[in-house]
VEXGUSE-165020 format. One record per residue (C-alpha): residue in three letters; x negated, y, z negated. Coordinates in steps of 0.1 Angstrom, whole numbers, plus 5000, padded with zeros to 4 digits. Each point is the difference from the previous one (the first is absolute). Layout:
alaXYZ/...
This chain:
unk468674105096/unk497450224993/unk500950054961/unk500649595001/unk496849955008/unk498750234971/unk502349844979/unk501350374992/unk503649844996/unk501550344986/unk499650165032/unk501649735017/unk502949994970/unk500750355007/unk501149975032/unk502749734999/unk503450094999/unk502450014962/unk501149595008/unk496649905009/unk498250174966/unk502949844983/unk499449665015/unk495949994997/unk497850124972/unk496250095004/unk498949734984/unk502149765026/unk498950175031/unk496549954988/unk500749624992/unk501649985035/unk496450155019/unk497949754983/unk502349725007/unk499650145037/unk496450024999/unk500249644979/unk501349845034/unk498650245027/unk496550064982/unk498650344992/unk501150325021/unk498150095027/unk501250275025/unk503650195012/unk499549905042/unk503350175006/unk503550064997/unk503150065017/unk503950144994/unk503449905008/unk503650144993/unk502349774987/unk503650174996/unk498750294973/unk497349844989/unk496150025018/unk497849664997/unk496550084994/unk497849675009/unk496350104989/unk498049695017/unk496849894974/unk497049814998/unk499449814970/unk497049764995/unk502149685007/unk502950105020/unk501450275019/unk502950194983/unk503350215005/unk501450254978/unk503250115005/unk501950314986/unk503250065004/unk500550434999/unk502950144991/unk501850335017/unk498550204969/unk496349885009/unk499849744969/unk498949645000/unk503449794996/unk498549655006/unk496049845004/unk498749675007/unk497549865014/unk499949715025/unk496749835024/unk500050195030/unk501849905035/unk497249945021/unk501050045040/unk500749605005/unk501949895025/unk502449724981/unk499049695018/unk503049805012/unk500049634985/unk498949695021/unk503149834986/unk502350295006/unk502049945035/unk501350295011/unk502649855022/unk501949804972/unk500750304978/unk501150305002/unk500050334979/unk502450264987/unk500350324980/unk502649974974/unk500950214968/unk500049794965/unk502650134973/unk501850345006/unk500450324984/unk497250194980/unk498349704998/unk499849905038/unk497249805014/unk498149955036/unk499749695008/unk498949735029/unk502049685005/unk498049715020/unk502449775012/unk499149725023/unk501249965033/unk503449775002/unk503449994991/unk498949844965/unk500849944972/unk496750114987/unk498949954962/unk498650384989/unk497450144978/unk499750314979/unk497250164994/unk499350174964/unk497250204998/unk496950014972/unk499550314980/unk499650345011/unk501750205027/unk499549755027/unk501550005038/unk501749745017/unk496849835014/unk498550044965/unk497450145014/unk496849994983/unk496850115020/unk499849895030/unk502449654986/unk503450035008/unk501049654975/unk503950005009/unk499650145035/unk498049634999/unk502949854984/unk502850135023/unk498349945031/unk498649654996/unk503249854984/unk502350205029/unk498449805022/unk500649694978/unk503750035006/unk500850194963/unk501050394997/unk497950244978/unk501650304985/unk497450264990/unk500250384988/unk498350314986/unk500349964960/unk502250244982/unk497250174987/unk498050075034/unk503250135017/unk500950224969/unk497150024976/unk500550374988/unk504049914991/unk499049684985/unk497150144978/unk502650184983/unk502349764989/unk500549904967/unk500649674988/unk497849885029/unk499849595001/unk499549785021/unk503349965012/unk499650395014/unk496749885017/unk500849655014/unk502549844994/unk503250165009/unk498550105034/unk499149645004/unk503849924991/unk501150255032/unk497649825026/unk501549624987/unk503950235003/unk499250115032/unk498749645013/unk503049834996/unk501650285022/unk497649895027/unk501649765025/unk497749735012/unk498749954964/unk500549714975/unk501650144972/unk499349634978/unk496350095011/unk499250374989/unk496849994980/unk498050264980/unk495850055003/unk498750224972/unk496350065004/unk498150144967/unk502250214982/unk502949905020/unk499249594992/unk500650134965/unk503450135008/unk501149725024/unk501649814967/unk502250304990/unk500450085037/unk501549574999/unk502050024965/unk501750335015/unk501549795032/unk500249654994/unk500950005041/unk496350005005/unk498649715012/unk496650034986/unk497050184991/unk496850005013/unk497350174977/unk496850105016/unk497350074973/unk502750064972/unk498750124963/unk501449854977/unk497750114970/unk501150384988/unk498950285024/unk497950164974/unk497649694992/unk499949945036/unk498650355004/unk497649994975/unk498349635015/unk500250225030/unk497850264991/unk497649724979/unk499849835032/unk498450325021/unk498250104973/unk498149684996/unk500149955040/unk496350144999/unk498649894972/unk499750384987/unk503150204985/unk499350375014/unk501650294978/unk503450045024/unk500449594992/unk499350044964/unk502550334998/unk502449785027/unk499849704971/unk501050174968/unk502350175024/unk501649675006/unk499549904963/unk501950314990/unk502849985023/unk501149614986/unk499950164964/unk502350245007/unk502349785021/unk500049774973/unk501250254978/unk502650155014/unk503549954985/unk503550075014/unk499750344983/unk497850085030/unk502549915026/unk500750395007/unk496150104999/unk498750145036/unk496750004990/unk497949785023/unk498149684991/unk497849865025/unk502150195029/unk503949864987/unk502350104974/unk500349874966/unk503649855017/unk497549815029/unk498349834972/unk502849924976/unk502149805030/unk496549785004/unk500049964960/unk500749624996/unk500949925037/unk498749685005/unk500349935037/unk499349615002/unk502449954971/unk502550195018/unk499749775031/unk500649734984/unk503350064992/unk500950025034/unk501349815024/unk498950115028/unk496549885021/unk497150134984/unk496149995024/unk497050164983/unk497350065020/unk496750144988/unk496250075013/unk497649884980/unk497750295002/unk502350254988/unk498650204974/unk503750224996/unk502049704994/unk497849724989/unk500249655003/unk500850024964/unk503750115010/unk500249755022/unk499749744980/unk502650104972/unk502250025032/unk499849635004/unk499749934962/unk503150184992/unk501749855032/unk498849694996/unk503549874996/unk501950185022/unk501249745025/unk499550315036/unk496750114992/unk497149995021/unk496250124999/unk497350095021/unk496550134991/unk497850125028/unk496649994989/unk498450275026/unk502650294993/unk500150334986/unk503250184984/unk500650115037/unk499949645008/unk497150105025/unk497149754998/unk496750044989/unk497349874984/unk497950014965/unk501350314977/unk503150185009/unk499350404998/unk502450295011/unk497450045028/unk500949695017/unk503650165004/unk498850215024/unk498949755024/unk502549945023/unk501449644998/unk503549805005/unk501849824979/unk499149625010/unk502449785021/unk500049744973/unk501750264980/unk502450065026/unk500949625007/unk499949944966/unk503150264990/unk501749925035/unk500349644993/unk501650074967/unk502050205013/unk501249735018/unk500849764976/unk503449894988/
C-alpha cells in the first residue's frame, strides 16, 4: 500500500505471482490507482489491516483513508508469499443491517441452498414465503465485480432488500455468491472468459434448480439482473425461453467502455476542478475504449489485461446490443431505472423503451430519487453517498411484486 501510495508500481509488480504479471502491466496498475483515487479522492492514511486463510491462500484486507471515502484493499497471497489477486472495494463499516419495515418476518422463511454442482458450486439463500403455494419466484443476478448474495455494498445490502420485502409479498427470491466471489483465483485464470462464465450460466442453474422446488410456479419463474447482470438478463431469456420474464434494474445498454469513460467525466467534473488522479483516471478511461475498440478476433487467446478483463471479456460485449436482443423475445420484459444514476444513466433508459417501444410485454418505471443501488437521495449522486446506509424503497418492492403477479 505503501509503494501505491508512492506510485512506485515496480515494487508492487514485483511481488505478484507469474499469472498476475501476465494479466496486469505497469502501466494498468497505475491506470487502476488513479481510477481508485478518481472515485475515492486522493490517499490519505493505511488505519489498519487484517488476515484470513482461505483454503491455501491468505486474504490480506489493508483498511484506507482516502479524502472522499474510506477504502479496502484486498490481496490475495499465495502459499509461495506472492500477490495472486488485488482489488479494491469501500470499506465494511460495523453496521448492523437494518431489517425492512415492509419485511414480515412471519410470512417468509429462509434457507441455505447450493446453486449448480461440481467445480462450479454456489452458496446460496432461498426466501420462500410461508404456504403451500404456488409461489411465482425471482432470481437475482448480480452487477459487476465479485459480489455476495446480498450484494453487499457498504453498509447497503440491495438484494438482501429485494429478497426480504418481496418474501413477504407472497413471491420467492433466489440469491447467491457470484461465481467470481466464491472462486475468484480459479476464475481469473480462465481463458476465454465471457460473460456466460460470469453470469449467465450460474443464472441458468438457480432458474434449473427453481423448477425443482415444490411450492413454486414453474409458468412464473422470473429473472432480476441488476447493473451488469440487467445487461445479461436478455441472453440469460434467449438461453431458456421457459423464463417468464425479465426484470432489468439499471441495465446499460450503451457499450461498457463508453459507459466508463462518462463515468470517470462525471467525478471528474463533480467538483468543478479535475485533480491529477482524475485527469490520469480520464485518459485512463480514454485509453482503455481505444484499445477495446481495436481489438480483433486475433486477440481472442491474449491474457493480457484491459481494464481488469481479458481481451475474450471484451470481444463477447463487441456488438451485443441488449435492448435489441429483448425485443426478439417473447417473454415479459420491466425496466426499471433511478434517475440519479450516474453508472447507468437515464440515457440507457430511454433507448430501453425506444428500442422496445413495440414490444407488446414491456413495461417502464423511472424513479426520479434513486441511485444505481436504487437507494434514494437527493441532488448529485457520488460514491460517498453509497456508504450511507439506506433500503431499497417499498415502491420498488410493490412495484416488482405486483408484476410479478400479473398474468
Amino acid at each position: 500500500m505503501d509503494a501505491l501510495a508512492a506510485r512506485d508500481f515496480a515494487k508492487v509488480f514485483a511481488q505478484f505471482a507469474a499469472p498476475m504479471q501476465m494479466a496486469i502491466s505497469l502501466e494498468k496498475l497505475s491506470g487502476t490507482w488513479d481510477t481508485i483515487q478518481a472515485q475515492a479522492g486522493g490517499f490519505l492514511k493505511r488505519t489498519g489491516s487484517r488476515a484470513e486463510m482461505r483454503g491455501v491462500y491468505t486474504v490480506v484486507v489493508v483498511t484506507c483513508d482516502f479524502e472522499r471515502n474510506k477504502v479496502e484493499v484486498v490481496a490475495t497471497i499465495d502459499a509461495a508469499g506472492e500477490i495472486a489477486g488485488l482489488q479494491a472495494r469501500p470499506a465494511q463499516p460495523a453496521v448492523a443491517y437494518s431489517f425492512p419495515g415492509y419485511a414480515n418476518a412471519a410470512a417468509f422463511m429462509e434457507r441455505e441452498v447450493t446453486v449448480g454442482s461440481g467445480e462450479w458450486a454456489l452458496p446460496g439463500t432461498l426466501t420462500k414465503p410461508v404456504g403451500a403455494g404456488p409461489f411465482p419466484a425471482v432470481v437475482l443476478v448480480h452487477g459487476s465485480g465479485p459480489n455476495d448474495r446480498d450484494e453487499t455494498f457498504g453498509p447497503n445490502k440491495t438484494f438482501k432488500d429485494l429478497a426480504l420485502g418481496l418474501g413477504s409479498r407472497g413471491v420467492a427470491v433466489l440469491r447467491y455468491d457470484k461465481r467470481t466471489k466464491v472462486y475468484g483465483a480459479k476464475v481469473s485464470k480462465l481463458n476465454p472468459f465471457t460473460l456466460k462464465g460470469e453470469s449467465i450460466d450460474d443464472a441458468l442453474e438457480a432458474v434449473a434448480l427453481l423448477r425443482k422446488e415444490a411450492g413454486i410456479d414453474v409458468t412464473r419463474i422470473f429473472v432480476l439482473g441488476h447493473s451488469l447482470g440487467g445487461t445479461a438478463a436478455p441472453r440469460i431469456g434467449a438461453a431458456d425461453s421457459g423464463i417468464a420474464g425479465l426484470i432489468m434494474l439499471a441495465g446499460a445498454v450503451r457499450p461498457l467502455e463508453q459507459s466508463i469513460v462518462e463515468q470517470m467525466q462525471y467525478l471528474a467534473d463533480a467538483d468543478g476542478v479535475i485533480s491529477d488522479a482524475e485527469k490520469r483516471a480520464l485518459d485512463g478511461s480514454l485509453q482503455l475504449r481505444d484499445t477495446v475498440s481495436k481489438l480483433t478476433a486475433a486477440d481472442l487467446a491474449s491474457t493480457a489485461s484491459i481494464g481488469g478483463a481479458p481481451a475474450s471479456y471484451w470481444l463477447d460485449l463487441q456488438g451485443y446490443d441488449p435492448a435489441a436482443l429483448a425485443a426478439t423475445l417473447k417473454q415479459r420484459l420491466l425496466v426499471l431505472q433511478g434517475a440519479r444514476d450516474y453508472q447507468v444513466t437515464v440515457a440507457d433508459f430511454e433507448r430501453w423503451k425506444t428500442v422496445l417501444a413495440k414490444h407488446p410485454a414491456a413495461e417502464f418505471k423511472l424513479y426520479p430519487a434513486l441511485n444505481h443501488l436504487f437507494l434514494p437521495g437527493q441532488g448529485k449522486s457520488l460514491p460517498p453517498e453509497y456508504t450511507v446506509p439506506g433500503l431499497v424503497p417499498i415502491g420498488v418492492i410493490d412495484d416488482i411484486a405486483a408484476w410479478t403477479r400479473k398474468k
